[in-house]
N, C-alpha and C positions, 0 to 999 in steps of 0.2 A: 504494500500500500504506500504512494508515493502521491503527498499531496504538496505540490511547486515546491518542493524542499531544499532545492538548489536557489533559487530565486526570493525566494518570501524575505521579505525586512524583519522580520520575526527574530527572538531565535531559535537556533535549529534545533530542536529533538529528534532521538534517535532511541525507538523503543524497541530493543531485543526479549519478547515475550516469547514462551513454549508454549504457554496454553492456547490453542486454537480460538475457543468461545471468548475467550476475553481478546485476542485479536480482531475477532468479528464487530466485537463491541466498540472500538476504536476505529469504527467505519463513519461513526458518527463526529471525526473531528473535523474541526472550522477547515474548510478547503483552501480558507487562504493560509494555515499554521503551516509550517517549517516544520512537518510530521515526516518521518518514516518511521513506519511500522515492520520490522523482519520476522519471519519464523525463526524460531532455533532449534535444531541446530540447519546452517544452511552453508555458509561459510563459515570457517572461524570467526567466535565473536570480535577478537581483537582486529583482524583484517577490518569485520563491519564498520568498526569505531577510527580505526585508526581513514578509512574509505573516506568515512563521512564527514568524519570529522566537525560533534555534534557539541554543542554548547552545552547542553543537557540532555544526561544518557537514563535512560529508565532499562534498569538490568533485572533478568527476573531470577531471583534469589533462589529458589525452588526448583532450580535445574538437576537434573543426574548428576553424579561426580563435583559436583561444587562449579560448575561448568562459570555462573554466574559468579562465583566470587574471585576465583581464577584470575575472571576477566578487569573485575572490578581492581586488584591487585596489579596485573598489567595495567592500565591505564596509571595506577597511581604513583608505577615504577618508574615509565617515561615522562620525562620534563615537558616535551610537546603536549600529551595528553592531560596531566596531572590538575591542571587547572578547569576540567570538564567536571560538570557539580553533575555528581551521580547518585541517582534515587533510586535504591535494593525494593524491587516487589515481590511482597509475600504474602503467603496465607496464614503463615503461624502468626499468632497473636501476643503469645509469651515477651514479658521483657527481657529474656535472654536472648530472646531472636533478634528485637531491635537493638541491644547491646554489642551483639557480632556484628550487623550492618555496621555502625557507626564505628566499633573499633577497627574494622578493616577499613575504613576510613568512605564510607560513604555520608552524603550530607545529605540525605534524610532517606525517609519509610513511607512508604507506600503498600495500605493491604490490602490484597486483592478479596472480593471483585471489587473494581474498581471503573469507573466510567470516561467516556472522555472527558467531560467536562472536569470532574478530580482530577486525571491528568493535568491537564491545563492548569488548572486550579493551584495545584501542586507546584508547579516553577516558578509561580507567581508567591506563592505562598513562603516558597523557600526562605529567601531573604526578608522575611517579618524579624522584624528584635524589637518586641514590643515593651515598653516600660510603662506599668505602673503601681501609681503611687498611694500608698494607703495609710501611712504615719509618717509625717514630717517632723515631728516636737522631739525633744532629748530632756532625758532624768522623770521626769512621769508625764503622763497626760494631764493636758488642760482643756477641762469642758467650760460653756459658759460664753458669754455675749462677748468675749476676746478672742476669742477664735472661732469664730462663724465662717470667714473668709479661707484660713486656710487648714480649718480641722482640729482637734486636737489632742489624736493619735499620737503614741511616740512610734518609734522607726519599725517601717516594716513598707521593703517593694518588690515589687513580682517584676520579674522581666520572663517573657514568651518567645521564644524561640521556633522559626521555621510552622511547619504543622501543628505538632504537640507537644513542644520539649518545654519543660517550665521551672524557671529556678527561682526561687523567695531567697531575700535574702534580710534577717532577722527576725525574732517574735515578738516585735514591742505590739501595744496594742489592736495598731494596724494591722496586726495578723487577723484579728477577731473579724475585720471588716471585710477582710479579703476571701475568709472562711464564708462568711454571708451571701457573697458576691458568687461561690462556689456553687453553694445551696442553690439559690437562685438560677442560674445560669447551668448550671452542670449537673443537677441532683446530689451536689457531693461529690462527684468526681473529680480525683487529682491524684496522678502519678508526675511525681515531682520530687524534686530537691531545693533541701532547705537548709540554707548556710545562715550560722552563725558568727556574729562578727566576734563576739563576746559576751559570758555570761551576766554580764549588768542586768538588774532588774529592765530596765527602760526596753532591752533587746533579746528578753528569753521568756519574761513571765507570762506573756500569753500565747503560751503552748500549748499550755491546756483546756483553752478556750477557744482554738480552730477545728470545728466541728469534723472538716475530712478525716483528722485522724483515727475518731473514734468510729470508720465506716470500713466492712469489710470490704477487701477487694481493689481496696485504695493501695498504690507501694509509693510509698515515702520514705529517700535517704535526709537522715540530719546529719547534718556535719558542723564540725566547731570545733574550737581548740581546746587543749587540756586547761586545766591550773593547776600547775605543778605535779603531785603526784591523783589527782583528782579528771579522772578522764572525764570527758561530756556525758556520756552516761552516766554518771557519780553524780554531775552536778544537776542532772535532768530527775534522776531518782530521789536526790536532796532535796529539792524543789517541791518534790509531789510523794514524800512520806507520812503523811497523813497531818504534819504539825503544819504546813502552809498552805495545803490544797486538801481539803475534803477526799479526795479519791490517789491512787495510786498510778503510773506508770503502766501497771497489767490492766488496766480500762481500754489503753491503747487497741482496738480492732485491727484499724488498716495494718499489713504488710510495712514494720517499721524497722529499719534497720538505723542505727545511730555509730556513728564512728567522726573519730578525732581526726582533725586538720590542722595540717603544718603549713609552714611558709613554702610556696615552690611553683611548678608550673603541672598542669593537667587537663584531662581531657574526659569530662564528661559528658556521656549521650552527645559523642561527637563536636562536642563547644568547648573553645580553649578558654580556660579558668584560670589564672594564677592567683597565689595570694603572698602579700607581703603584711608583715610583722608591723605595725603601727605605733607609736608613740602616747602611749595610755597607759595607766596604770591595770596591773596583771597582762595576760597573754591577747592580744585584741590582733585582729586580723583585718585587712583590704583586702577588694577582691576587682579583678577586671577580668573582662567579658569579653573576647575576641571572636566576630563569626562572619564567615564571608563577607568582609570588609567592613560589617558593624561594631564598635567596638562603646563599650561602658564599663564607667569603675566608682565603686562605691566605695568611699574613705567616712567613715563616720567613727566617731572620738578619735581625732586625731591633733597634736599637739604641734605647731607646726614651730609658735615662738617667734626668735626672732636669729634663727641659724644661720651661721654665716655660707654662703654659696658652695663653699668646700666642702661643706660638712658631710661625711660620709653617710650619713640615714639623707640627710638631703639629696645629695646624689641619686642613690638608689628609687628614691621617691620620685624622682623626675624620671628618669628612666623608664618606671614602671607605669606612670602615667602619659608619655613619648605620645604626642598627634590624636586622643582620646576623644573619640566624639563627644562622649559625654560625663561630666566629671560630677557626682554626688560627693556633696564634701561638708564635713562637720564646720558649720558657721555659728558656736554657740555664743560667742560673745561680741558686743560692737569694741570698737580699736582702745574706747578711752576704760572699757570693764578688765579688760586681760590684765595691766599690770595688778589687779589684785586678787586674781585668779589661775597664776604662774602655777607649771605643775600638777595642774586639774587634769589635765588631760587633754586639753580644749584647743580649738583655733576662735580667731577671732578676722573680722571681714577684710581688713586689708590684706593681711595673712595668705587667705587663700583665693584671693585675687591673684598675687601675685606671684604663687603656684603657680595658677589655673594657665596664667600668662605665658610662665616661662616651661611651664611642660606644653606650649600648643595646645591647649585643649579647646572643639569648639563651642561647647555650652558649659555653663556653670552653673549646676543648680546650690543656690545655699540651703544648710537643711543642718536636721537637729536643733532646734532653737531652743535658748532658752526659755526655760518654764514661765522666767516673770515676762518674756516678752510678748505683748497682745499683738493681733494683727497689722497694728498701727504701726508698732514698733519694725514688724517685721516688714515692713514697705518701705520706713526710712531706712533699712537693712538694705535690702536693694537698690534703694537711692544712690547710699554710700558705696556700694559694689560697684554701680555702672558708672558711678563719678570716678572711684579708684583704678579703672580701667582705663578710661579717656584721660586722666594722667598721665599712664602709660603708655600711652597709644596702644594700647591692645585691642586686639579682632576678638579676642572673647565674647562672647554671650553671657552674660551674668543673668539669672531667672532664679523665681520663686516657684517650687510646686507646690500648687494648691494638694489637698488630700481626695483623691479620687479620679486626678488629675492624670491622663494618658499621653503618653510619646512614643510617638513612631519614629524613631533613630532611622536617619536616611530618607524622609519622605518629605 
């Protein structure tokens, strides 16, 4: 099936399926898309790929002999092809199945049956890196006619990935809202990961208030760092032994697996994760989000001061932050509060302006605010940001997320 797939301004797919009846069913695509459709086996796959030379390859994972993975592995061996975003089709449902896809390095999952239009749907889909945002506040929540505007959740935001990939990243109360949002929308439904930056009250203790986890069927990784000899599971079991939460840990339903996070670089469900070691008091972690050219990094309690250029955690901080589409960053105190908050843990707004500046980064949201500061407060916050900026001549983006508030990184 060959619809102008030489010609179309499209880009070009190239679907290597075994199954007949789901070939049939791809009769149905737009006649102007950049489609070819092959049997397999017909040619060697890698000949088909390397022929056609497809922008996006849809491989069917469910071949004889791994025929499809093989192929997938060639293509990500050669430099010419490696750059081809390839989507594994399968009928197994198991997350061990989407786990090999991506470990073998495809960028995304596709299960069959499947239709034209999900096809399509799917390329398009691919490059979503959707962020959002459900607690902005830092040290507890603030309810009440001061933050009407931007909420008064502490920290907790979801970023979406491609199809179905979904990472949170901490339990402050935002979590609660975002478990709602679940309900609502999904029945409950969430196979995800959930990273901790740090056990602080503000970013762990509502855990036990995100309804997915207590639903069977749900798989949920936690991750987060030790405190000292006190793994995340110690401090998750501590938390919920009956003297601060009414129930246990064993309530847990969903598929929960909990394991400790170091500083380093990684690859989950196919998205590159790294995390670096922060400037807070105990073990506190950042995390940056690299995927098919979108990229985000969440620094929250982070101490930035007033270090001089050389400074080796400075260093590495820029580094780690290097051309970031979008920088989350602990803004908890305005410039003239810091000297008598030295040591907290905290940045303050000029601070991480001029981070945000000298790592390249093109948005800066400020975030974590302090508790005494009202909406009001938190605007002349922003004032000072994008004044601190135009001092600088800097291209940054300095922004407020409101709580509830979505971003489509890249669009």
């Amino acid at each position: 099936m060959f619809h102008d797939a030489m010609t179309s301004p499209g880009p070009r797919i190239l679907v290597l399926e075994g199954n007949e009846q789901q070939r049939q069913a791809l009769a149905a695509v737009d006649p102007g898309a950049a489609v070819l459709v092959c049997p397999v086996p017909a040619t060697p796959l890698w000949r088909q790929i390397t022929d056609f030379r497809p922008d996006c390859l849809f491989l069917d994972a469910d071949l004889p002999d791994d025929a499809g993975f093989k192929a997938l592995a060639e293509t990500r061996q050669d430099d010419e092809l490696a750059p081809i975003r390839v989507v594994m089709l399968t009928e197994d449902e198991s997350q061990d199945s989407r786990r090999r896809a991506f470990i073998a390095g495809a960028d995304e999952v596709l299960r069959k049956p499947y239709t034209a239009d999900q096809l399509l749907a799917t390329v398009k889909a691919m490059t979503r890196f959707q962020v959002h945002f459900w607690g902005t506040r830092g040290t507890l929540p603030v309810p009440g006619p001061g933050s009407l505007r931007y909420g008064g959740n502490t920290s907790c935001i979801s970023l979406d990935v491609g199809l179905d990939r979904h990472f949170v990243f901490d339990a402050g109360t935002g979590l609660r809202q975002y478990g709602q949002y679940l309900m609502e929308r999904e029945n409950g439904r969430f196979n995800g990961r959930i990273f901790i930056s740090h056990p602080h009250w503000d970013h762990l203790n509502c855990l036990p208030f995100f309804t997915p986890i207590y639903m069977s069927g749900n798989q949920i990784s936690l991750m987060g760092p030790p405190q000292g000899v006190r793994t995340l599971r110690n401090l998750i079991d501590g938390q919920m032994d009956g003297t601060y939460f009414p129930i246990t840990a064993d309530a847990f339903a969903a598929d929960l697996t909990i394991e400790d996070l170091f500083e380093g670089d990684f690859r989950f469900d196919g998205v590159s994760v790294r995390t670096l070691r922060l400037r807070h008091p105990g073990n506190c972690l950042g995390f940056r989000v690299d995927h098919l050219g979108h990229s985000l990094a969440y620094i929250t309690d982070n101490e930035l001061g007033d270090l001089d250029p050389g400074d080796p955690y400075l260093v590495r901080l820029l580094e780690f932050l290097k051309d970031v589409d979008v920088l989350i960053h602990d803004t908890t105190y305005f410039d003239d509060e810091y000297p008598r908050k030295v040591n907290w843990g905290h940045s303050s707004i000029s601070q991480v302006v001029r981070l945000a500046d000298a790592a390249n980064a093109g948005k800066l949201f400020l975030f974590h605010h302090d508790p005494e500061h009202g909406d009001d407060d938190i605007d002349r916050k922003l004032q000072l940001a994008r004044q601190c900026a135009v001092e600088l001549g800097s291209p940054v983006q300095c922004l407020i997320a409101a709580e509830g508030e979505v971003l489509e990184v890249g669009r």
